[in-house]
C-alpha positions as CSV (number, residue, x, y, z in Angstrom):
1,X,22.5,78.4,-39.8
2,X,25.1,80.6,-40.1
3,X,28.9,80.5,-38.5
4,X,28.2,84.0,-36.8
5,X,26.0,82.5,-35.1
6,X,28.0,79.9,-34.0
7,X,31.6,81.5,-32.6
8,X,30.5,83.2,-29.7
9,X,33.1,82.7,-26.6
10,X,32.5,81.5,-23.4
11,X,34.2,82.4,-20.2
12,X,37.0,80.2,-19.2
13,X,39.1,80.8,-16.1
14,X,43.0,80.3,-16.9
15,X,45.7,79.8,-13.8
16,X,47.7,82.8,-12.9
17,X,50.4,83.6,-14.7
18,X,53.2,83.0,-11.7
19,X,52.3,79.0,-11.3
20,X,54.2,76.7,-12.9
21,X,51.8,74.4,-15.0
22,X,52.6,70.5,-15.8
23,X,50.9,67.3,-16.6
24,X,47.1,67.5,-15.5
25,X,46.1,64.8,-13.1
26,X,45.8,61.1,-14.9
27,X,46.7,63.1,-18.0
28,X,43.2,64.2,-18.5
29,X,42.5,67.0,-21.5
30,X,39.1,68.4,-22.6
31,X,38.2,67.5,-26.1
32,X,37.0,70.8,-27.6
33,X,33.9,69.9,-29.4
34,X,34.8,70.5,-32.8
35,X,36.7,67.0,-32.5
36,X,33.4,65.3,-32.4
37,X,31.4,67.6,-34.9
38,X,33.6,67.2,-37.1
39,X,34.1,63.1,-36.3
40,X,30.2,63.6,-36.6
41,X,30.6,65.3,-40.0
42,X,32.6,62.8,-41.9
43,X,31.4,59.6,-40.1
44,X,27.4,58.7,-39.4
45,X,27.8,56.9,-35.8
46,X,24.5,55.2,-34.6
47,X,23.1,52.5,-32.4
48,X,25.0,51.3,-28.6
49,X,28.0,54.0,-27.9
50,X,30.4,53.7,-25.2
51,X,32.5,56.5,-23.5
52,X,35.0,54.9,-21.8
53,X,37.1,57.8,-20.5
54,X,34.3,60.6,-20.3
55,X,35.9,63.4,-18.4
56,X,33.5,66.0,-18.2
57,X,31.1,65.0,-21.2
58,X,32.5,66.7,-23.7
59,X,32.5,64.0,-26.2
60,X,29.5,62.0,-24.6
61,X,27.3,65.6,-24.4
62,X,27.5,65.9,-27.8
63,X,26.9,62.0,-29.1
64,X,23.4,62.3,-26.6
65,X,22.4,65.0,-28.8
66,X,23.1,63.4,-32.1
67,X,19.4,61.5,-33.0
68,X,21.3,58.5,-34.2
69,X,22.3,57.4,-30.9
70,X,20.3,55.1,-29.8
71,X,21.9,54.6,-26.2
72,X,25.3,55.5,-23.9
73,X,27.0,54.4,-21.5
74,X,29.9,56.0,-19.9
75,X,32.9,55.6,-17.5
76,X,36.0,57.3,-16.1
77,X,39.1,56.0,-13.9
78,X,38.3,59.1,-11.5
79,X,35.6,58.4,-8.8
80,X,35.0,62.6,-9.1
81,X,33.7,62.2,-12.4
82,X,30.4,61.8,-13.1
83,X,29.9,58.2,-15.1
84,X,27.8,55.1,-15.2
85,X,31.4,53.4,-14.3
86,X,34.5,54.1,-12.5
87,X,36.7,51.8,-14.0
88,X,40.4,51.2,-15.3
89,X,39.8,51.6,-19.3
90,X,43.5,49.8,-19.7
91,X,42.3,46.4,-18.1
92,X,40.5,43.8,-20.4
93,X,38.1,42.7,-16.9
94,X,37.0,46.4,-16.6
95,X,35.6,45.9,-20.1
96,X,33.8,42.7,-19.4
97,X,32.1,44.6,-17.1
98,X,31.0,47.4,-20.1
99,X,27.1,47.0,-21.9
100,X,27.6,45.8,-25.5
101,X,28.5,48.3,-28.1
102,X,28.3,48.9,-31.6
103,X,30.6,52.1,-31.0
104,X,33.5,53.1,-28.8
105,X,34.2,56.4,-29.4
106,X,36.5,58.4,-26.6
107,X,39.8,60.5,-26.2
108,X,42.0,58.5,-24.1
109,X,44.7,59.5,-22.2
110,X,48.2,59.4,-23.9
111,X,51.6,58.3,-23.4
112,X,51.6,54.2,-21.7
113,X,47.4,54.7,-21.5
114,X,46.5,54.4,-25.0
115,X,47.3,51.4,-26.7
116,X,45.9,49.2,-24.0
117,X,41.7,51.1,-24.5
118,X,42.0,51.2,-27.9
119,X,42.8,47.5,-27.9
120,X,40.4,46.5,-25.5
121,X,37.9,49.0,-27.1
122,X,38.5,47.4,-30.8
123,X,37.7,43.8,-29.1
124,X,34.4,45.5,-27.7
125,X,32.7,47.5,-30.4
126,X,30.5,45.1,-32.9
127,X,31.4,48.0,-35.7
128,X,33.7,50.7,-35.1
129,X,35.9,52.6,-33.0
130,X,36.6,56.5,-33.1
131,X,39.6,57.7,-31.2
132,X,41.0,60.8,-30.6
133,X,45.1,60.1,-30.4
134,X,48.3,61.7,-31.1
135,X,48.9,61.3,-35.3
136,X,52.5,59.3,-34.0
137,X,50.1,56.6,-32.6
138,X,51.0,55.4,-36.2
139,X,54.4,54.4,-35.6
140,X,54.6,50.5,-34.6
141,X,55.8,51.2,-30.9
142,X,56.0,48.0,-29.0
143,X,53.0,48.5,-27.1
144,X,50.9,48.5,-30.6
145,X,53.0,47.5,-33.8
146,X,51.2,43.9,-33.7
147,X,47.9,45.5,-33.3
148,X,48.3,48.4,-36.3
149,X,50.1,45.8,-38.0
150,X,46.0,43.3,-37.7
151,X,43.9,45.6,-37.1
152,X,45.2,49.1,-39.4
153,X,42.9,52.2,-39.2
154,X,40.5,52.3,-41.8
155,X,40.1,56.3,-41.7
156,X,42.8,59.0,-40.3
157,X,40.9,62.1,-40.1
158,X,44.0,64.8,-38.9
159,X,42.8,67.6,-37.4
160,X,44.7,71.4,-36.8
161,X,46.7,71.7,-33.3
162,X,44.6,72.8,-30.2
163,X,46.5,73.9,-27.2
164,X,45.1,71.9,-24.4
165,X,47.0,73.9,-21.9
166,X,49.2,76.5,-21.2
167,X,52.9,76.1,-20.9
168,X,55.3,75.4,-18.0
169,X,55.4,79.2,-16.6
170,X,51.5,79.2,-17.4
171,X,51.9,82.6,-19.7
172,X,50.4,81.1,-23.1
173,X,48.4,78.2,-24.4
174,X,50.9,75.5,-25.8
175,X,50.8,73.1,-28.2
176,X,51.7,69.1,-27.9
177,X,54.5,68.7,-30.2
178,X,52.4,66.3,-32.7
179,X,49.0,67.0,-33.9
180,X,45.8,64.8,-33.1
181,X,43.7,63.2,-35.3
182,X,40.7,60.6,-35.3
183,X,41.4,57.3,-35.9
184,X,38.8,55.1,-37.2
185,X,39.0,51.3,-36.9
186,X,35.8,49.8,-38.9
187,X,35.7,46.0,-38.9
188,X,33.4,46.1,-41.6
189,X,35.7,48.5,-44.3
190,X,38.1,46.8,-47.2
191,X,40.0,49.7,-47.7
192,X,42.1,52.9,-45.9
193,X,41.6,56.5,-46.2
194,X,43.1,59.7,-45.1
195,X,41.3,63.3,-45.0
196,X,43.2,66.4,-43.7
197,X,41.2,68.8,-42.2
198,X,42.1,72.8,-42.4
199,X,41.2,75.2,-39.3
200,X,39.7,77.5,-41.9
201,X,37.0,74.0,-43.0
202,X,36.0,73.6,-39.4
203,X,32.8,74.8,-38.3
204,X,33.0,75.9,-34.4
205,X,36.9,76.1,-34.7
206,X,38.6,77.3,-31.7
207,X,42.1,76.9,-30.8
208,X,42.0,76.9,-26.6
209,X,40.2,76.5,-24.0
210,X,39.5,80.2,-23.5
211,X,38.1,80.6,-27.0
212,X,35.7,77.5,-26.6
213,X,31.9,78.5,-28.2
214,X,29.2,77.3,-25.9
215,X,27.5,73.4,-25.7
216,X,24.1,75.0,-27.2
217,X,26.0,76.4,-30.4
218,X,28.1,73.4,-30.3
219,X,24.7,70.9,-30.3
220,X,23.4,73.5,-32.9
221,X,26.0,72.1,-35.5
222,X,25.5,68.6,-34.3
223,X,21.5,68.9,-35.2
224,X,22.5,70.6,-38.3
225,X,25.1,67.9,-39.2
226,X,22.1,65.6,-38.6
227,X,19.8,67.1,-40.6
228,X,22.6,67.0,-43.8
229,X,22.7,71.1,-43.7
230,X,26.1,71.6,-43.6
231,X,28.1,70.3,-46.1
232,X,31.5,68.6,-45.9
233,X,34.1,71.1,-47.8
């Protein structure tokens, strides 16, 4: 496999460039998938995995196609989403209504939304959770300090910026003012670690939407990941 092979764009159709862009509805944002190749890359998940705020696959595509997951569930809070549930992901009942899992691994919505799945995700998952957040999810806001303060991330993988969407006048992709990064909780590790990850180290790298490479080239590096082909730089 080479990366040539692997960085071909797909079409993506932007709003025009008169309308005024804000928040998207229930603060939803696609993952691109080199979050979860390169989650894949660094960290083996296997067994029971739960989506809990799918979207439109992107994570939950990609962890089908990896041969180490032995089964998924999903859910979203949007009844036009496709899911096995439509629940609320910030409500402990919603959860006691989720299969048993030996992984959560999502990209929740920020801001108030957060803290409240990853806690409730953390109480679910027998191993690990994987969580795409804002890097400042590390500072002990009152909605988490106790939490980070018990339960601290085990790995911090930070990732480059992406620009999620375009900016207010909808003229040019825009970046969040912090970067994200994948935060690993595993209830079985003794210790904490941090790897930084450079654009230039990322295989499938794109910086927005409109650059995105396609889901065959994007399960291509997941099988290869698999298969121990690529290496991690």
């Amino acid at each position: 496999m080479t990366v040539a092979q692997l960085l071909t764009s797909q079409s993506y159709s932007p709003k025009s460039t008169g309308e005024t862009v804000g928040r998207h509805p229930l603060n939803f944002y696609e993952s691109p998938s080199w979050f979860t190749t390169e989650l894949l890359r660094h960290v083996p998940l296997s067994g029971v995995i739960g989506e809990p705020c799918v979207g439109h696959g992107a994570i939950a595509s990609l962890l089908q196609a990896w041969p180490y997951t032995k089964q998924m569930w999903t859910n979203d809070i949007d009844p036009h989403k496709a899911a096995d549930y439509q629940m609320d992901a910030t409500l402990s009942e919603s959860w006691a209504k989720f299969p048993d899992s030996d992984w959560i691994c999502t990209n929740p919505p920020y801001s108030e939304f957060a803290a409240p799945i990853i806690k409730n995700a953390y109480q679910k998952a027998r191993i690990r959770v994987a969580a795409f957040l804002l890097t400042s999810f590390l500072e002990p806001c009152d909605d988490r300090a106790d939490f980070l303060q018990q339960h601290p991330p085990s790995l911090v993988l930070i990732l480059p910026r992406f620009c999620f969407r375009k900016d207010k006048r909808g003229t040019r992709w825009a970046t969040d003012n912090v970067t994200i990064s994948c935060f690993v909780w595993d209830k079985r590790a003794t210790g904490q670690q941090i790897i930084i990850r450079p654009k230039s180290q990322i295989l499938g790298f794109y910086k927005n939407p409109e650059q995105a490479i396609s889901q065959e080239q994007a399960e291509k590096i997941v099988l290869a990941i698999a298969k121990g082909e690529l290496c991690n730089n």
